[in-house]
C-alpha positions as CSV (number, residue, x, y, z in Angstrom):
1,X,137.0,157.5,123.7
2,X,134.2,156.1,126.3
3,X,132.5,153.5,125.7
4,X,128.7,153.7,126.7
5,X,126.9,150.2,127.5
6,X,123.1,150.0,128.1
7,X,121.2,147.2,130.0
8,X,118.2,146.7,128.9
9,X,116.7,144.4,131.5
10,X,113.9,141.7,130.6
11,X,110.3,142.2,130.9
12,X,109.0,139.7,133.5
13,X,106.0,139.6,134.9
14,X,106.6,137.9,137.7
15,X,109.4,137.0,140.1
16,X,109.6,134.5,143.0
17,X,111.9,131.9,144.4
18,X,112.1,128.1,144.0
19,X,114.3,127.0,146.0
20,X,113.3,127.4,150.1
21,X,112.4,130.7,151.2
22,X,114.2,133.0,153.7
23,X,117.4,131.9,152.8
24,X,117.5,129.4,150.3
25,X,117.9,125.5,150.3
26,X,120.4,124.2,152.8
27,X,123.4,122.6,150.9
28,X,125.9,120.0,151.9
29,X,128.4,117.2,150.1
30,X,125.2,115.3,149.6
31,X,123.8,116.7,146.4
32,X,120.3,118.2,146.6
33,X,117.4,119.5,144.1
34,X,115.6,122.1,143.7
35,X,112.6,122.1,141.0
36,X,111.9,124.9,138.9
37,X,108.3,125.9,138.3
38,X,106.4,125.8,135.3
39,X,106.2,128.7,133.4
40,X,109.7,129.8,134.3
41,X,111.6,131.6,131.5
42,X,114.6,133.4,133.9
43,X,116.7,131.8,136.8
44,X,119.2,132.8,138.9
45,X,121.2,130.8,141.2
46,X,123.3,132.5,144.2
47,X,125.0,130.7,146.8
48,X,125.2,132.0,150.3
49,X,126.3,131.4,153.9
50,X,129.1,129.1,153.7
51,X,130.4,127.2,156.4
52,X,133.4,125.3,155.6
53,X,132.6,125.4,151.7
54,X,135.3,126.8,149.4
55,X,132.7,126.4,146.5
56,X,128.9,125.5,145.6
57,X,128.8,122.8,142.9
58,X,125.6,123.0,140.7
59,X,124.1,121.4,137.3
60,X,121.4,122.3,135.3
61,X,118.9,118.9,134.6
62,X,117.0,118.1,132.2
63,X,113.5,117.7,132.3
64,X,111.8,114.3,132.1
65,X,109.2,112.7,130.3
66,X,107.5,110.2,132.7
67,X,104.3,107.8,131.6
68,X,103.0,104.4,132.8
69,X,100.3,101.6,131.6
70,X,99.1,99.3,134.2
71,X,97.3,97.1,131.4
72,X,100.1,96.6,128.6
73,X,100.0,99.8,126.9
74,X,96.0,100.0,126.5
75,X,96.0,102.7,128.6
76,X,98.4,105.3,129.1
77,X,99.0,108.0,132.0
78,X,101.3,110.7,131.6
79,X,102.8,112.3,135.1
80,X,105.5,114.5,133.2
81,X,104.2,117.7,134.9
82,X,102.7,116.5,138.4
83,X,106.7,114.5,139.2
84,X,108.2,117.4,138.2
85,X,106.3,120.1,140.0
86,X,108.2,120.3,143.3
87,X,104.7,120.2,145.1
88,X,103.9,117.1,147.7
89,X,100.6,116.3,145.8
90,X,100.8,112.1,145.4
91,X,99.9,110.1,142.3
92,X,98.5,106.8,143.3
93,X,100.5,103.5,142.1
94,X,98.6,101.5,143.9
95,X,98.7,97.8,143.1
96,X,100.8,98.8,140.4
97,X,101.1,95.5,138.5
98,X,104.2,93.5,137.4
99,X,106.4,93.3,134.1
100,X,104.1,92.0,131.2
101,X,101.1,94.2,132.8
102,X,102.8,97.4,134.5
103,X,105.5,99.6,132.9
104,X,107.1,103.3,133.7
105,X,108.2,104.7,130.9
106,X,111.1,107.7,131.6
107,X,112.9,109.8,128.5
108,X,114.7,112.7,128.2
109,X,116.0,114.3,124.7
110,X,119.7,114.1,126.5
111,X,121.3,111.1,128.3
112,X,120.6,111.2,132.5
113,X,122.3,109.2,135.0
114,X,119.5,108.7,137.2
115,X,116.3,109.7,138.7
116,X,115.7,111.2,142.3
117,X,112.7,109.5,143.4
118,X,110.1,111.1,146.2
119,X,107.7,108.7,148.0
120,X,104.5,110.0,148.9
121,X,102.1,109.6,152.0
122,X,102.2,105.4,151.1
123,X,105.2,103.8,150.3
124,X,105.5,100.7,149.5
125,X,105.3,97.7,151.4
126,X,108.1,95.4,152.6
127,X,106.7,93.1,149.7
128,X,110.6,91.9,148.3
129,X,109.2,94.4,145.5
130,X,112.5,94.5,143.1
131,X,112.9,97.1,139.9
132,X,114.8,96.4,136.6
133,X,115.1,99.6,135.0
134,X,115.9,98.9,131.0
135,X,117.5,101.3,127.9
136,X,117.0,100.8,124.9
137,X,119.7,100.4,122.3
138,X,117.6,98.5,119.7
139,X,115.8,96.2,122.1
140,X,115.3,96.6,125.9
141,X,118.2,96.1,127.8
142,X,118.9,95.7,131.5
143,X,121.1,98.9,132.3
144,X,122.3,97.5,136.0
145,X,120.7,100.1,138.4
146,X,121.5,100.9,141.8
147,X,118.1,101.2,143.5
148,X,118.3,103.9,146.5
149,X,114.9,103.5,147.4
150,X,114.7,100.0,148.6
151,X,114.1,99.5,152.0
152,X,112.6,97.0,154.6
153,X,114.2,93.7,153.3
154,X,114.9,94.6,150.0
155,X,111.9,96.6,148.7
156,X,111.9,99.2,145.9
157,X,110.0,102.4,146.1
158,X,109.9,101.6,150.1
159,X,111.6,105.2,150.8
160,X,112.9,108.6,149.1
161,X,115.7,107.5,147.3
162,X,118.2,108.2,143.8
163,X,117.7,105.4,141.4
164,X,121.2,105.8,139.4
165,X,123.4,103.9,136.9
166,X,126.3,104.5,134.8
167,X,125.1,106.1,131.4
168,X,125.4,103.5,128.3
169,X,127.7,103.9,125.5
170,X,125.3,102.3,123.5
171,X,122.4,104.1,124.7
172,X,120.2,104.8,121.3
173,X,118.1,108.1,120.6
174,X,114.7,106.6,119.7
175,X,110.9,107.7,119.7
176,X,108.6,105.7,121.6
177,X,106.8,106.1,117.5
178,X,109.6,103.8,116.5
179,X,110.4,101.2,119.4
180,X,106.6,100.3,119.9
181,X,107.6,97.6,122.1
182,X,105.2,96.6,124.7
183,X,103.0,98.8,123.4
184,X,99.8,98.5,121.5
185,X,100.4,100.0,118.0
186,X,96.8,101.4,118.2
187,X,97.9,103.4,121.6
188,X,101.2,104.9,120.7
189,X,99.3,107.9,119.6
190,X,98.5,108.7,123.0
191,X,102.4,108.3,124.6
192,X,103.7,111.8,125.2
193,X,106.2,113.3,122.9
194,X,105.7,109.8,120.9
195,X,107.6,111.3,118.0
196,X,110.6,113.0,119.5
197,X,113.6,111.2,119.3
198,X,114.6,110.1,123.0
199,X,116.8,108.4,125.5
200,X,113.9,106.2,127.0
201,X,113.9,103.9,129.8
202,X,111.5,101.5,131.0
203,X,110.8,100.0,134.1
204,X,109.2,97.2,135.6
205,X,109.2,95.3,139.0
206,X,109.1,91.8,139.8
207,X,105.8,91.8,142.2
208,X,102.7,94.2,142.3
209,X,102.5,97.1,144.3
210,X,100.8,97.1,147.6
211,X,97.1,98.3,147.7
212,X,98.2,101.9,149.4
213,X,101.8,103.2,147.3
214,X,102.1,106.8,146.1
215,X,104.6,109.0,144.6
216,X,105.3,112.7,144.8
217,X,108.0,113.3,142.8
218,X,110.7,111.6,140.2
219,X,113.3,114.2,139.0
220,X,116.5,113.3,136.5
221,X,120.1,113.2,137.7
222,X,122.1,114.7,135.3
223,X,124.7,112.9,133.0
224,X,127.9,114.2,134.0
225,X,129.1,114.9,137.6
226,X,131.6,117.5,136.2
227,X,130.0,120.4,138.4
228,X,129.7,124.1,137.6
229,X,131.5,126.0,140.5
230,X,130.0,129.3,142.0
231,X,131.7,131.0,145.1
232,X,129.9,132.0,147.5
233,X,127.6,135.3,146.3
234,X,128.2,134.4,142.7
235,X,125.4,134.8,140.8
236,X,124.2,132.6,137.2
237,X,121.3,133.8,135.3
238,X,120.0,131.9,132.5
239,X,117.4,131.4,129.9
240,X,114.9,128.8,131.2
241,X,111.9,128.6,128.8
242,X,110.2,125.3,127.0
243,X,110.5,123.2,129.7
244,X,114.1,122.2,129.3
245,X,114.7,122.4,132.6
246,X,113.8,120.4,135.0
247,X,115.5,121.2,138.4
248,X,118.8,122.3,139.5
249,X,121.1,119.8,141.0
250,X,123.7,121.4,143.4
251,X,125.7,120.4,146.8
252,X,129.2,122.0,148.5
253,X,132.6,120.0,148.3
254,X,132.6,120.3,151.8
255,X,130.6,121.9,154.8
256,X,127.5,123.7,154.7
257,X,125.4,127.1,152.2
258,X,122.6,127.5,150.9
259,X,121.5,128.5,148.0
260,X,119.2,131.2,146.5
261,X,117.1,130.2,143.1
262,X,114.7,132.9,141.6
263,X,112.7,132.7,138.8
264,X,110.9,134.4,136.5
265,X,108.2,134.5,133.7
266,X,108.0,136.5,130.5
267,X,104.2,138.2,129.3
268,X,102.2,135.3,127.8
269,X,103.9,132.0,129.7
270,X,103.2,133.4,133.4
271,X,103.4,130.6,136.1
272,X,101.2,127.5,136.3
273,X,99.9,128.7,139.9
């Protein structure tokens, strides 16, 4: 007896790519992102044009809460959407003030191993600028980062970079509702996503920004390096609503591709722009 299987496909409304058009986004050993738009409920990810790759590597990240205060928590700035974008529009840190004054505040509902950091049209002076990123595991604790964006004589945020560290053991799922630290218990009801239990960090430099530093983007690094393998024309599709997503992370274990990454968007969440 025959079996009969019908594919129903998915009513999108719109369809474009997010990775680098004509082609795709050039891959190599050295891992590479590419940001998913807003809006995006369907992606597909298709390697191409190997040279000397037996395989393309690739992970799906998470996507990032991201806030500041340059005034001890009086005042609050959320830049969840505009870092995670994949656009080259800037958000002005300039003069961004030290620890006790100036904070970043960066959570994710899963544990992330880093953050790929994009300087924009200023970067930071060669002030001796140095960052302490902190987890929390019941107080704010120094979680040893390797700072890749250091530059000059030993400047952070001097350069596009990948600000990583080895994920804690002790790492502790709070909400920013709960921890309160540094923050002014009459403001905490403007934090973003204040209430959802996270994997927060917080950072904080060691001298004030120079008058002219901007960033374009900050992206996670996922927690595990164990890769997802696709050979070359092997297509993934998956489900990529509520903003779970926050970019693919892919490279080749050796040589050169590229790779393809539509997306699409279901009636009633089209695309941002």
């Amino acid at each position: 007896m025959a079996q009969t299987v019908n594919v129903i496909p998915v009513e999108l409304t719109e369809l474009r790519a997010a990775s680098t058009a004509s082609g795709g986004t050039a891959l190599t050993s050295t891992l590479a992102l590419v940001p998913i738009p807003f809006g995006s409920d369907y992606l597909s990810i298709t390697p191409r044009n190997f040279v000397g790759a037996a395989v393309a590597r690739f992970l799906l990240n998470p996507y990032l809460t991201i806030f500041y205060t340059t005034d001890a928590g009086v005042t609050i700035t959320d830049i969840s959407d505009e870092m995670q974008d994949g656009d080259t529009t800037d958000v002005a840190l300039d003069s961004f003030p030290v620890t006790g004054t100036g904070y970043f505040y960066v959570g994710c509902p899963i544990q992330f191993r880093g953050v790929k950091v994009d300087i924009g049209s200023g970067n930071q002076g060669d002030n001796n600028v140095v960052l302490t990123v902190k987890y929390w595991n019941g107080s704010w604790v120094d979680i040893a980062d390797t700072d890749g964006t250091i530059g000059g004589t030993a400047s952070s945020f001097f350069k596009d970079g990948d600000i990583t560290w080895t994920v804690p053991s002790v790492w502790v799922k709070e909400t920013i509702d709960n921890i309160g630290e540094t923050l002014p218990s009459e403001r905490v009801s403007f934090v973003p996503e204040r209430t959802t239990p996270m994997y927060w960090t917080r950072w904080e430099w060691d001298t004030a920004f120079d008058a002219d530093t901007d960033v374009a983007g900050m992206q996670a690094l996922n927690r595990s390096t164990a890769y997802a393998e696709l050979l070359e024309g092997q297509t993934v599709e998956v489900k990529a609503s509520d903003r779970r997503l926050g970019c693919v992370e892919a490279l080749t274990n050796a040589g050169t591709a590229n790779l393809v990454v539509n997306v699409g968007s279901l009636p009633g969440s089209e695309f941002e722009s």
